[in-house]
C-alpha positions in Angstrom: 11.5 8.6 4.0 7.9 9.0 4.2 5.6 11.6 2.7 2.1 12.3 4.0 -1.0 11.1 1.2 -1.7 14.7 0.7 1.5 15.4 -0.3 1.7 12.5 -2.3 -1.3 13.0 -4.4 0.6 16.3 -5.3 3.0 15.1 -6.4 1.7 13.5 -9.3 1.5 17.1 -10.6 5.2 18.9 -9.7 8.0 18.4 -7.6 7.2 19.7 -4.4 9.3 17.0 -1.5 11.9 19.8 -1.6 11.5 18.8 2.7 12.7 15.8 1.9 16.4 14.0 0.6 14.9 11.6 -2.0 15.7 11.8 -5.3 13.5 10.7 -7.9 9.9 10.0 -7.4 7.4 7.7 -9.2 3.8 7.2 -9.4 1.8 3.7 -9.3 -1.6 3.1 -10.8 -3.7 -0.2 -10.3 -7.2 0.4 -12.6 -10.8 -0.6 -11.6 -9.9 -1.0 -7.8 -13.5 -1.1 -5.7 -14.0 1.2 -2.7 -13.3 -2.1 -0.4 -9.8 -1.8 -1.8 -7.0 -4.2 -2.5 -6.8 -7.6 -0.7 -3.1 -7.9 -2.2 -0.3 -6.3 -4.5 3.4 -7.0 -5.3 5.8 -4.6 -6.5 8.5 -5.6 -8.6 12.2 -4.3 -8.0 15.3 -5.1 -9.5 19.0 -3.4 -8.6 21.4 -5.4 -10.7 23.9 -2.4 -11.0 23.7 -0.8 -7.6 26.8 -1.4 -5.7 27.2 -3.3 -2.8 26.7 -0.8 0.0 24.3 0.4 2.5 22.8 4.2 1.6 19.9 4.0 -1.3 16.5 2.9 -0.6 14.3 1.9 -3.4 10.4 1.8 -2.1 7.1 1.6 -3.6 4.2 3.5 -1.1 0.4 2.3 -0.7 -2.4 3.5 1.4 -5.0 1.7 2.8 -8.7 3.3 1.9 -10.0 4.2 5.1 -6.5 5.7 6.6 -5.0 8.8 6.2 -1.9 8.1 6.2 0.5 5.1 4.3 3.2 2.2 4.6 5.8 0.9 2.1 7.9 -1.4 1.2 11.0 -1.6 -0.8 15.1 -2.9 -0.8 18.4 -1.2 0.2 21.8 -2.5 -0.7 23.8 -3.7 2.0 27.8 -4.3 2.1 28.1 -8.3 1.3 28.7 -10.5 4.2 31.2 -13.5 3.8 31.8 -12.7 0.0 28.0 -13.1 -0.1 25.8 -10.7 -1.7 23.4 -9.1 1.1 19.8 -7.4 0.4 17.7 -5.8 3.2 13.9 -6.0 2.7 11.4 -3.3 4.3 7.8 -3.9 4.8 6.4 -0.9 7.2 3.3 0.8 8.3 3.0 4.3 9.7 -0.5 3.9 10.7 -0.8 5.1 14.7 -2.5 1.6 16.7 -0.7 -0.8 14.2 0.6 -3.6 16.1 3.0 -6.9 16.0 4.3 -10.0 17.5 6.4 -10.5 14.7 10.0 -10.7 15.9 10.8 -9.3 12.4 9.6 -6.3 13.2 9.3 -3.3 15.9 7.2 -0.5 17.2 7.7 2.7 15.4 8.3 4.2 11.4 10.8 6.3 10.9 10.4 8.1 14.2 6.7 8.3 14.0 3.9 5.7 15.1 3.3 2.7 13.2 5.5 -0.3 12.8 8.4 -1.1 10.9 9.8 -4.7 9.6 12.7 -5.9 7.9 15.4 -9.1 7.0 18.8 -9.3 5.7 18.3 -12.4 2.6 21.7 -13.3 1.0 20.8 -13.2 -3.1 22.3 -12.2 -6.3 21.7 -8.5 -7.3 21.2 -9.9 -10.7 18.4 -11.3 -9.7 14.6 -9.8 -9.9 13.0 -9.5 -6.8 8.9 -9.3 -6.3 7.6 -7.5 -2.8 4.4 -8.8 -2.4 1.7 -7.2 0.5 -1.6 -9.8 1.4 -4.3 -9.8 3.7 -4.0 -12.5 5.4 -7.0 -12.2 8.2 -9.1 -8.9 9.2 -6.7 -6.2 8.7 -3.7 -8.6 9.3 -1.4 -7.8 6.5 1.7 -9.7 5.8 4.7 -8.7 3.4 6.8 -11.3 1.6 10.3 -11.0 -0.4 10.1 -13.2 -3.5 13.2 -14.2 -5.9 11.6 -13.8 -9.5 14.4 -15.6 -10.8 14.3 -18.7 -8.7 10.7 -18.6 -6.9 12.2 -18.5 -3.7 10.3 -16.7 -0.8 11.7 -14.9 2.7 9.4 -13.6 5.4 9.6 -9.7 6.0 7.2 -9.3 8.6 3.1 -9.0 9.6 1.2 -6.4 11.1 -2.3 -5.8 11.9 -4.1 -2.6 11.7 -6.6 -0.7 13.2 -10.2 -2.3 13.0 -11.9 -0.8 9.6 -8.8 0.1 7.6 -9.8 -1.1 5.2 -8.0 -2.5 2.0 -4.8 -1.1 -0.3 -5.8 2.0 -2.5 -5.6 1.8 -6.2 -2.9 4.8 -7.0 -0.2 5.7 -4.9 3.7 6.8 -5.6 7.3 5.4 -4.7 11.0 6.9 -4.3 14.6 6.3 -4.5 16.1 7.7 -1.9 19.7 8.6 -0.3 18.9 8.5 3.4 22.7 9.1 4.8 21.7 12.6 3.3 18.5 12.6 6.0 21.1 13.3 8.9 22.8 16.6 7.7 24.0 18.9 5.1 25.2 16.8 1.6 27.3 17.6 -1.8 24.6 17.1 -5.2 28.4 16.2 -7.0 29.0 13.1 -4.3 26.7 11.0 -5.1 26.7 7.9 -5.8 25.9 6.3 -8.6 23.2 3.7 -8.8 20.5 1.9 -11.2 17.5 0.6 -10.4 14.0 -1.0 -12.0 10.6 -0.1 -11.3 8.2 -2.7 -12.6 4.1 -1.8 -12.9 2.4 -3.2 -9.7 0.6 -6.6 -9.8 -2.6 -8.5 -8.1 -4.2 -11.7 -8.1 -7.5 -9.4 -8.4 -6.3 -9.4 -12.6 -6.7 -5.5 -12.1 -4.2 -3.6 -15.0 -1.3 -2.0 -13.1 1.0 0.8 -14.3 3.9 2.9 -13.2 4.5 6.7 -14.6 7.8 8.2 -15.5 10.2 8.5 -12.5 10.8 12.5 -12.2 13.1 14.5 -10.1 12.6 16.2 -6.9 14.4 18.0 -3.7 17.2 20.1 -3.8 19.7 18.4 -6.3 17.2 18.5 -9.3 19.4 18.6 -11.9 22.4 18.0 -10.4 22.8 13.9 -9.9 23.1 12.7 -13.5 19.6 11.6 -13.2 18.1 9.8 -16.3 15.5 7.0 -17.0 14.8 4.9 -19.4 11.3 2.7 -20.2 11.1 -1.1 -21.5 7.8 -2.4 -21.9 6.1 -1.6 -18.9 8.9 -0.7 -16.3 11.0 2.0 -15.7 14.7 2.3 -14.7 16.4 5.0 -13.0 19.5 6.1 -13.0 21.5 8.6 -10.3 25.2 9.4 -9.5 28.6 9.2 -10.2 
């Protein structure tokens, strides 16, 4: 799922992705950020209580300040592998003229231009997880999957962008999503149910992040058990049955 920045910037004022089968939407703030933009930011996510199967996507957005449009990057459950818990990471860019050698990654976003990356990482579920973006040279920009309980890091992938992109924009939004829903006609009542934490958005710059309260959207508003609850500074979300 990806939403245009328009679009997005809307959003922070109603629902309005009823195009769209994500669920519950969320806006991101990082204060103070200069016109030059962000040189690096990590999202945290954590999914103890989602179940072991492929079908929700959890994703934090960002724009970079002299493109129109966005990439993201986020987790989805995946079945476990050898009695071994299983989480795919995303790292993507849907920026026409992005480009990689990275083997972890491929040309193409969601059926659009740009370039998409990913790896399977065998973890607990209980385990907080850190998705950090970083310049890394020019407009090289390299996502990274870190364990917050044991430090641990895993490679998602590197891309560079167009010359003059430009660095990562100080507000954007995220999304949980249901994407077998993408491919056809779906029952509100049959869906199911998951949990996951939002944590406000961090950078080595020392800027203040923030995250708002996760709202509804689409066609199912209402209809999915939805609820959220804050603790300090994150939020968690809560869909399904």
């Amino acid at each position: 799922m990806k939403t245009s920045s328009n679009v997005l910037r809307a959003a922070l004022l109603s629902s309005i992705f009823q195009a769209s089968e994500a669920l519950v939407g969320l806006s991101w703030t990082v204060s103070d950020v200069s016109s030059s933009g962000l040189t690096d930011i990590t999202f945290p996510i954590s999914m103890p209580d989602a179940p072991h199967q492929s079908g929700y996507f959890f994703a934090q957005q960002f724009n970079f300040n002299a493109q129109s449009d966005i990439g993201y990057t986020g987790l989805q459950p995946r079945p476990d592998s050898d009695s071994q818990p299983v989480i795919h990471a995303v790292f993507s860019s849907f920026i026409s003229g992005t480009t990689t050698d990275d083997s972890n990654c491929s040309d193409g976003a969601d059926g659009g231009p740009g370039v998409s990356c990913s790896v399977d990482v065998t973890g607990p579920y209980t385990d907080g997880y850190l998705l950090k973006i970083q310049n890394t040279q020019g407009t090289t920009w390299t996502g990274t999957l870190v364990d917050a309980t044991t430090g641990s890091e895993t490679h998602i992938g590197t891309y560079t962008l167009p010359s003059g992109s430009g660095g990562i924009g100080g507000s954007q939004v995220g999304f949980v999503e249901y994407y077998p829903w993408n491919s056809g006609s779906h029952s509100c009542s049959a869906l199911p149910a998951t949990s996951v934490t939002f944590g406000a958005p961090t950078t080595s710059s020392g800027n203040s992040g923030s995250i708002g309260k996760p709202y509804e959207y689409g066609d199912c508003v209402g209809k999915v058990g939805f609820s959220t609850q804050q603790s300090g500074s994150d939020y968690t979300v809560n869909v399904g049955f």
